[in-house]
C-alpha positions in Angstrom: 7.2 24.5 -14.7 3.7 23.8 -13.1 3.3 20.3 -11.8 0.2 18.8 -10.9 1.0 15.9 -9.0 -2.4 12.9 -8.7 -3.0 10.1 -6.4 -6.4 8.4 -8.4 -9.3 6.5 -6.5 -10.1 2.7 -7.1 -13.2 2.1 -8.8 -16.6 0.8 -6.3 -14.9 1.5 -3.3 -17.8 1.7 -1.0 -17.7 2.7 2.8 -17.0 -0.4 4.0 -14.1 -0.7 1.8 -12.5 2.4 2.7 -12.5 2.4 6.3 -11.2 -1.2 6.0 -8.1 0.0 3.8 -8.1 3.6 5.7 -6.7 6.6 4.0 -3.0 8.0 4.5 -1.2 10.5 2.9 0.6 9.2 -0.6 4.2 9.7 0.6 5.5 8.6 -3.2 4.1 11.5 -4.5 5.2 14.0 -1.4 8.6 12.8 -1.9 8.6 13.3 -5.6 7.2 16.9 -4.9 9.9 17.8 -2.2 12.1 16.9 -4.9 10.1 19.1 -7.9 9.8 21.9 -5.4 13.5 22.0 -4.6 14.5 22.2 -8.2 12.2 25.3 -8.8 9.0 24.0 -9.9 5.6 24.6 -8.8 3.7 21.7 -7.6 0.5 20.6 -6.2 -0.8 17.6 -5.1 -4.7 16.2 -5.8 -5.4 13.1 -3.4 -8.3 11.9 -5.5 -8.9 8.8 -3.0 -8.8 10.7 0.2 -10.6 13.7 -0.9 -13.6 12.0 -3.7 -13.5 14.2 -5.8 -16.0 14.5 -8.8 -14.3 15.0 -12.2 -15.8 18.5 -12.0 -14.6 19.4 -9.0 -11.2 17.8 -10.0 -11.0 19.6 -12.9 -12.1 23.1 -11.2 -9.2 22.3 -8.9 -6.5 21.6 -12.1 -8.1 25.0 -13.6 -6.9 26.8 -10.4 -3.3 25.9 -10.6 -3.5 25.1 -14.4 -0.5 22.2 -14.4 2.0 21.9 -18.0 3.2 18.1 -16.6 0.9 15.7 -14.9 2.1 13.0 -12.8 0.0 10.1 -11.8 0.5 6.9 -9.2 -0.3 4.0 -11.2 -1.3 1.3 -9.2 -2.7 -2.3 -10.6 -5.9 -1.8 -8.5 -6.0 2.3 -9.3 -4.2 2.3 -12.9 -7.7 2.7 -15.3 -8.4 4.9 -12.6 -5.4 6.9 -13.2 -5.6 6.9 -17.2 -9.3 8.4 -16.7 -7.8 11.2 -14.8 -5.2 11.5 -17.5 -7.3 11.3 -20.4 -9.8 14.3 -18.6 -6.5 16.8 -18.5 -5.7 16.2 -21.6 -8.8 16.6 -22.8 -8.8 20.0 -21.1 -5.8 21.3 -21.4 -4.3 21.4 -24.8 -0.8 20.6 -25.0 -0.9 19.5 -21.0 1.9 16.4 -20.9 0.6 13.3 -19.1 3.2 10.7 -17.4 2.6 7.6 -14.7 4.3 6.0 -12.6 4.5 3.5 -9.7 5.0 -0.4 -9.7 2.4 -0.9 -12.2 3.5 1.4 -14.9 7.4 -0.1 -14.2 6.6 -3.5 -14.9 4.3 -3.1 -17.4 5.1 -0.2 -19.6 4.4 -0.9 -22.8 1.1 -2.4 -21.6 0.3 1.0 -20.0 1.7 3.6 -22.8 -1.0 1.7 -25.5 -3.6 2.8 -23.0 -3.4 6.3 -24.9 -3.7 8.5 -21.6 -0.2 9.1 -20.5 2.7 10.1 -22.7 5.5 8.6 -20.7 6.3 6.4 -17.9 8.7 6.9 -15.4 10.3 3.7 -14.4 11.6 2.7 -10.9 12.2 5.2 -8.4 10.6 8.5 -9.8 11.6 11.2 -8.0 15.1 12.0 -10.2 13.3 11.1 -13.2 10.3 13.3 -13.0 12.8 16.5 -11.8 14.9 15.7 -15.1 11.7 15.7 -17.3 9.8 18.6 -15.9 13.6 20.0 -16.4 13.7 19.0 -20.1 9.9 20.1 -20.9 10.4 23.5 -19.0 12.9 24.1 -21.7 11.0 22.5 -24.3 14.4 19.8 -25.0 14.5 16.8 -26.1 14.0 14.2 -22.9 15.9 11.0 -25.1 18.8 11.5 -22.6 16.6 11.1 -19.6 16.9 8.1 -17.6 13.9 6.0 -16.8 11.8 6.9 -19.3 9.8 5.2 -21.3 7.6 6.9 -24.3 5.6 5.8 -27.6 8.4 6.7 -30.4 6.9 5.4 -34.3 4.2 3.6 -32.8 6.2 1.8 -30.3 7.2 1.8 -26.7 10.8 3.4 -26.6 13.0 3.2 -23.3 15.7 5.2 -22.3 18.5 3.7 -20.1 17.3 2.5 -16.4 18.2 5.0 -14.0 20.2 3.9 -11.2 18.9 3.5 -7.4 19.2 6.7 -5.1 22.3 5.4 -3.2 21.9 7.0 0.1 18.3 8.2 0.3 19.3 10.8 3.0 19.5 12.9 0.1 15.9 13.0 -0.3 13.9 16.3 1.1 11.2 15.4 3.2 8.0 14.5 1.8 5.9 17.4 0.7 3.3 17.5 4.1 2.5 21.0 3.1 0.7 20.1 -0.1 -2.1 17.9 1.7 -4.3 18.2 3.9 -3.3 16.0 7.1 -7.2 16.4 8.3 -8.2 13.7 5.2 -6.1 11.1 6.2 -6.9 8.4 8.9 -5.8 4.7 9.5 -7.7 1.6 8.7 -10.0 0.3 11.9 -7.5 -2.6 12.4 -4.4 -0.2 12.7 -5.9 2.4 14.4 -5.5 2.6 18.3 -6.6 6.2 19.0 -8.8 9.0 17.6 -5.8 11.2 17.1 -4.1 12.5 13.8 -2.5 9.7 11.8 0.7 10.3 9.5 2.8 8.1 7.4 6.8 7.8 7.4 9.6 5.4 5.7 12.2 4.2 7.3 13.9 2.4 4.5 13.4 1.6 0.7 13.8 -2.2 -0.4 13.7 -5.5 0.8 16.0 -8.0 1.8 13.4 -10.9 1.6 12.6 -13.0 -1.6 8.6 -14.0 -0.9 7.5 -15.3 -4.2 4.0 -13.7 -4.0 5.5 -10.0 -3.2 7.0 -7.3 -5.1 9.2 -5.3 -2.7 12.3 -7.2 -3.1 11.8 -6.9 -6.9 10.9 -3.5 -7.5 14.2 -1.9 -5.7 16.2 -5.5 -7.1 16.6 -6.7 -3.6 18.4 -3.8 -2.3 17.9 -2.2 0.8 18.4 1.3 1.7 18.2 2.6 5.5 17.6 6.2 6.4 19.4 7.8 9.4 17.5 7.3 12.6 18.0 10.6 13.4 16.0 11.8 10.7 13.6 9.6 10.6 12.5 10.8 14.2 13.3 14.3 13.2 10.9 14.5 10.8 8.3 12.9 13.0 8.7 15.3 15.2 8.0 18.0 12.8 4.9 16.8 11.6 4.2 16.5 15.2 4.8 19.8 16.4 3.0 21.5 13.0 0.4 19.3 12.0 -0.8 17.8 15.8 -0.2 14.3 14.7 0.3 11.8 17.5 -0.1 8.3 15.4 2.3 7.0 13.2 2.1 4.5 10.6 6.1 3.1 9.5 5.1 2.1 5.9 8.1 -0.4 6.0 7.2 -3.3 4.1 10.0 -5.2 6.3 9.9 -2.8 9.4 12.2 -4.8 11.9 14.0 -6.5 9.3 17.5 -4.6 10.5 16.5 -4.8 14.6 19.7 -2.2 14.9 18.0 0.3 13.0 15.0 -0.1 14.7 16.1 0.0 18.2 17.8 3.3 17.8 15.0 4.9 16.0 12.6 4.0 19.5 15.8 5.0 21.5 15.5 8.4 19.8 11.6 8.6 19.9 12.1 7.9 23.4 14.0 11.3 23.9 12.4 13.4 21.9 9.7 14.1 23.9 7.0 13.1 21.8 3.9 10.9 23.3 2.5 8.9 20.5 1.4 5.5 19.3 2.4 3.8 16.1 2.3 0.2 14.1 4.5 -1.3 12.0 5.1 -4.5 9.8 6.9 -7.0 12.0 9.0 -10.1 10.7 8.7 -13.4 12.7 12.5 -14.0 11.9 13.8 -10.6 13.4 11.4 -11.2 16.6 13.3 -10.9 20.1 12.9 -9.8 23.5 15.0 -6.7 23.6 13.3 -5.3 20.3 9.8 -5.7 21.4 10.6 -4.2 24.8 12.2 -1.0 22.7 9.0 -0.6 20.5 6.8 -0.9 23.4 8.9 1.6 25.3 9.2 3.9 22.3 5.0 3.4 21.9 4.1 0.7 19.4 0.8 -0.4 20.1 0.0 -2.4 17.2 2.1 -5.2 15.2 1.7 -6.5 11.7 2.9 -9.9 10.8 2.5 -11.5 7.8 2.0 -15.1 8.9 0.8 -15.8 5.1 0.2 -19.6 6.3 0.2 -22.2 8.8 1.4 -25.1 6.6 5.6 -25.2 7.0 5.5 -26.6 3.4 3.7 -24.1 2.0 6.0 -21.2 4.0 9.1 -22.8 2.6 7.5 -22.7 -1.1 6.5 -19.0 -0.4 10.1 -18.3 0.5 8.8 -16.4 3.5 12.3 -17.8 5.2 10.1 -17.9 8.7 8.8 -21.0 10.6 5.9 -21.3 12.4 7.2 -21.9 16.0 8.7 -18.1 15.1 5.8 -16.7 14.2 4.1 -18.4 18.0 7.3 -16.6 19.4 6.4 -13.6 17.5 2.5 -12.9 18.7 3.7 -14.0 22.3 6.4 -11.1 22.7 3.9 -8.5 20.9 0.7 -9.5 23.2 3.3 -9.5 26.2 4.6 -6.1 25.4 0.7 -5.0 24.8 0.9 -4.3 21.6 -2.2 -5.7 19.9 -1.8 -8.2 16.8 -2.7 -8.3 13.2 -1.7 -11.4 11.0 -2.5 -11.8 7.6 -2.9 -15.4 5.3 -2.4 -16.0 1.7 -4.9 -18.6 0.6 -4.8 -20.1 -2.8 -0.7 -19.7 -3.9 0.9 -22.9 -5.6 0.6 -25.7 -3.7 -2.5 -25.1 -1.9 -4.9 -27.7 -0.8 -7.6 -28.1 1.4 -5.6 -29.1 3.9 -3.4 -26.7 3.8 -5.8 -24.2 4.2 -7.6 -26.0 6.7 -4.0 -25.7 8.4 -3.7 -22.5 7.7 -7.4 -21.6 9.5 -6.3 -23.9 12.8 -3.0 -21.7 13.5 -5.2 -18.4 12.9 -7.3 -19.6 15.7 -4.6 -20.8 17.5 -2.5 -17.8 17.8 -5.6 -15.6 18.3 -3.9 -12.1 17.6 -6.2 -9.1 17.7 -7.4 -9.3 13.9 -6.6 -11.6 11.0 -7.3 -11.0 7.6 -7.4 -14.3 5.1 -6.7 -13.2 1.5 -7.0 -15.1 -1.7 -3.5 -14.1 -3.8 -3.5 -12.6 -7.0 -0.3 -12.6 -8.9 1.4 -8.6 -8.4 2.9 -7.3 -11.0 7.0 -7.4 -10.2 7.0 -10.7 -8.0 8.4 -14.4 -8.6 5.4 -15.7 -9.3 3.9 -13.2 -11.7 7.1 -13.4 -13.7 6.7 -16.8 -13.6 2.9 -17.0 -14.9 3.7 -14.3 -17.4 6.9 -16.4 -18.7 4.7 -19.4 -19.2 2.1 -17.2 -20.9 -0.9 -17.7 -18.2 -1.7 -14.3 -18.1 -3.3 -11.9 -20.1 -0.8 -8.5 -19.3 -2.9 -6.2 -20.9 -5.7 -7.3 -18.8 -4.2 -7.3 -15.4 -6.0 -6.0 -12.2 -6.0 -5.6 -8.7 -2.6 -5.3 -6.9 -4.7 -5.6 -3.9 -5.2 -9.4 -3.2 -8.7 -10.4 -2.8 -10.5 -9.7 0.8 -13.3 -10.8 2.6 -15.0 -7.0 1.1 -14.1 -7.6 -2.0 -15.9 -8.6 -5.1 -13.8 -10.1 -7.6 -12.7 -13.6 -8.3 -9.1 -15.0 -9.0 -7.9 -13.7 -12.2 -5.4 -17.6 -12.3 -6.3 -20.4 -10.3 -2.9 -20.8 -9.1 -3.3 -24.1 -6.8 -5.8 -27.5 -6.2 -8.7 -25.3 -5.1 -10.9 -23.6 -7.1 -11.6 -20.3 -7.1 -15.2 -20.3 -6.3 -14.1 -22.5 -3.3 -11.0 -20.2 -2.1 -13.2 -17.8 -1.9 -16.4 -19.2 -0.1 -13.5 -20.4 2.7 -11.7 -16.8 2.8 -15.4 -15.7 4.5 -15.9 -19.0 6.6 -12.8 -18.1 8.0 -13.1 -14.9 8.5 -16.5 -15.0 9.7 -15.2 -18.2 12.1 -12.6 -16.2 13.8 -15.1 -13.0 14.8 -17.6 -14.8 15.8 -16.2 -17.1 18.2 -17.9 -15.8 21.8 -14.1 -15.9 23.3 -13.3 -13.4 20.7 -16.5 -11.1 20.9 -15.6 -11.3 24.5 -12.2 -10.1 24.2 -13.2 -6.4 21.7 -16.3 -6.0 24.4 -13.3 -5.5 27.1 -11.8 -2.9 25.0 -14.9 -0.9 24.2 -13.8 1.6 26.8 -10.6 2.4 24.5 -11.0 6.1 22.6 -12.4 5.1 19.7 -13.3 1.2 19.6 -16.8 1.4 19.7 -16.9 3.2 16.4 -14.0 0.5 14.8 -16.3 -2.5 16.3 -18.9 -1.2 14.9 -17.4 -0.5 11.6 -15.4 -4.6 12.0 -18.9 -6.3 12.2 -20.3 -4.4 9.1 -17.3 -5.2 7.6 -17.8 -8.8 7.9 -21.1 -8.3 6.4 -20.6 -5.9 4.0 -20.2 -8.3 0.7 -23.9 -9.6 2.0 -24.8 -6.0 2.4 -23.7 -5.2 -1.2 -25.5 -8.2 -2.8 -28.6 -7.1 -1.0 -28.4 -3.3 -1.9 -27.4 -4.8 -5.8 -30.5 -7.2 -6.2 -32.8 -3.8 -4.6 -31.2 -1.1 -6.3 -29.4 -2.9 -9.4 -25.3 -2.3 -9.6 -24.4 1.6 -9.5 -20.8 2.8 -10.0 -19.3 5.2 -7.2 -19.6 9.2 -7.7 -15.7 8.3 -8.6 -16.4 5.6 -11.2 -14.7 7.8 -13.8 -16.0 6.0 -17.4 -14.1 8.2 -20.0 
């Protein structure tokens, strides 16, 4: 059976957006065609956000291959998106059968099936599910016996049993790195550390953490699945050797979270032979001396930590099971090992005052990593606290939007004013603080040091119209009145 496989855009992404987020290669929907191309099926794979695409030109492309099954990634920020892209094949091909999936589509799929554009929905994992249905379809059989399905039957959203989790994902193919065009893909300007070609890779699925405002522990129900080290740096080392890529980015919500795993991963980088750089998600709870000299030694350059907030009490109603004299600990080892820092803040989750966000501004500046990024939450689809808000009927679930929380490049407000602070003021002090911490002359001192680095001029130049972009867009709005992007996709 022909597959076409579709990563959609987000709607009014503009430039500054997009070098902000960066662009890397959608690893759900490589490993869900390693799987389809392993069982006999023909797949492709249409990265509508990293190539922007026009609906003509996507379509020209769908003509080419001329899919029977179409597979989508359903995001919150990307799902109308998505349905657009679904409603346009089915629109052109008659008797073409449409299905989503993705954390979105899992937690909400009745909400998503009454959208019209997708004929099922593939709950949880995917990659067994959409094998068994291309499977069925292929044969033209009934898919009831299917598990993780999810499809409109007399009007109404019918499920089939849950599928269980992939117990040892070593079982999994590689992702599909053949079906995408490496060239496309870059990092975001605060993950990037060279010029070079930037790839993606998983270490694990799950999480063993229970943050209320996050969905990772939820979506795989809180179990965590490692892959063997030696794979993992096996198949880094193919898609260094074929494709020339020499930055990695460990998608790993949770990256150190098992500092065993870790440390043999780098010990095995280490003797592979391959010179590269990568970054990863750090926890503040996992943080030690011997695992920040191994990622150093093994090439980390750049460390993520999700501080979230600098008030204890708000960490402890978070759940983020980390203190804040670990999260000092944390930034010290990384700037000692060189490895430059990014921490991110939550404002506005339950609890919130102005003086905990004051608190939460004053430990930015006081730990002074590389970059920061301040954040005003809005509930995700599969976490505590959106089960909680949609329990107590606070949310409108067929109205939902924007997995992404709100940054300072963003245009939205709030969709539930979750704490003491209003909206309007969450978000004026999202950009004072933001602003605040860039624009301190210790700090512009600091990137004008590193402006020697490949490539930092350009991501510099790229951070300070950043900062300014949501002026830029308000300008260029009043001028030129509001205009959708060429992938604003209205159907």
């Amino acid at each position: 059976m022909k597959v076409l496989l579709v990563s959609p855009a987000l709607r009014n992404m503009d430039v500054y957006q997009v070098r902000a987020r960066g662009c890397m290669p959608p690893l759900n929907l490589m490993y869900m065609a390693a799987v389809l191309l392993r069982g006999g099926h023909e797949v492709r794979i249409i990265d509508l956000y990293a190539e922007g695409l026009s609906e003509n030109e996507f379509l020209a492309r769908a003509r080419e291959f001329g899919p029977e099954l179409a597979g989508f990634a359903a995001y919150t920020a990307s799902f109308d998106m998505a349905a657009a892209g679904a409603r346009l094949l089915k629109k052109n091909f008659p008797g073409i059968k449409t299905a989503a999936g993705g954390i979105h589509l899992s937690y909400l799929p009745a909400a998503c099936l009454r959208s019209g554009a997708f004929d099922f929905g593939v709950v949880g994992e995917g990659e067994g599910t959409m094998l068994e249905l291309a499977d069925k379809l292929g044969k033209k059989e009934d898919v009831s016996s299917v598990p993780g399905l999810v499809y409109l039957k007399e009007g109404k959203a019918f499920a089939t049993p849950p599928r269980p989790l992939i117990g040892d994902i070593n079982t999994l193919p590689w992702p599909a790195y053949q079906l995408v065009d490496l060239s496309k893909y870059y990092l975001g300007i605060t993950r990037a550390v060279s010029t070079a070609p930037a790839a993606s890779v998983l270490t694990m699925r799950g999480c063993p953490y229970k943050c209320t405002f996050c969905s990772h522990h939820y979506g795989y129900g809180g179990r965590m699945r490692e892959r063997d080290p030696g794979d993992v740096v096996a198949e880094m080392k193919s898609v260094y050797d074929k494709y020339g890529v020499r930055e990695f980015q460990f998608e790993d919500p949770s990256f150190t979270c098992d500092p065993a795993h870790v440390k043999e991963i780098c010990r095995l980088i280490r003797t592979s032979g391959m010179e590269l750089s990568w970054n990863c998600n750090v926890r503040a709870n996992t943080a030690s001396e011997e695992l920040f000299a191994a990622m150093a030694s093994a090439g980390c350059q750049r460390a993520l930590l999700g501080v979230e907030s600098g008030s204890q009490e708000m960490l402890d109603r978070m759940k983020k099971g980390i203190t804040l004299e670990a999260v000092r600990k944390t930034v010290a080892l990384a700037k000692k090992y060189g490895m430059r820092v990014n921490a991110a803040f939550i404002l506005g989750t339950p609890g919130e005052t102005l003086e905990t966000a004051a608190l939460t501004n004053a430990f930015a500046l006081e730990l002074d990593p590389d970059y920061v990024m301040f954040s005003v939450y809005i509930p995700s689809p599969g976490g505590e606290l959106f089960e909680n808000l949609a329990a107590d009927g606070k949310l409108d679930l067929e109205k939902v939007y924007g997995a992404d929380y709100i940054t300072v490049y963003s245009e939205r407000e709030p969709m539930v004013e979750l704490s003491s602070v209003p909206a309007a003021k969450l978000l004026a002090l999202m950009e004072e603080y933001t602003r605040g911490f860039y624009l301190r002359p210790s700090y512009i001192l600091k990137r004008l040091r590193t402006l020697a680095l490949p490539g930092e001029l350009r991501r510099v130049l790229w951070g300070v119209a950043l900062i300014f972009s949501h002026r830029f867009r308000s300008l260029g709005g009043r001028l030129a009145g509001r205009k959708e992007n060429e992938n604003g996709w209205t159907y």
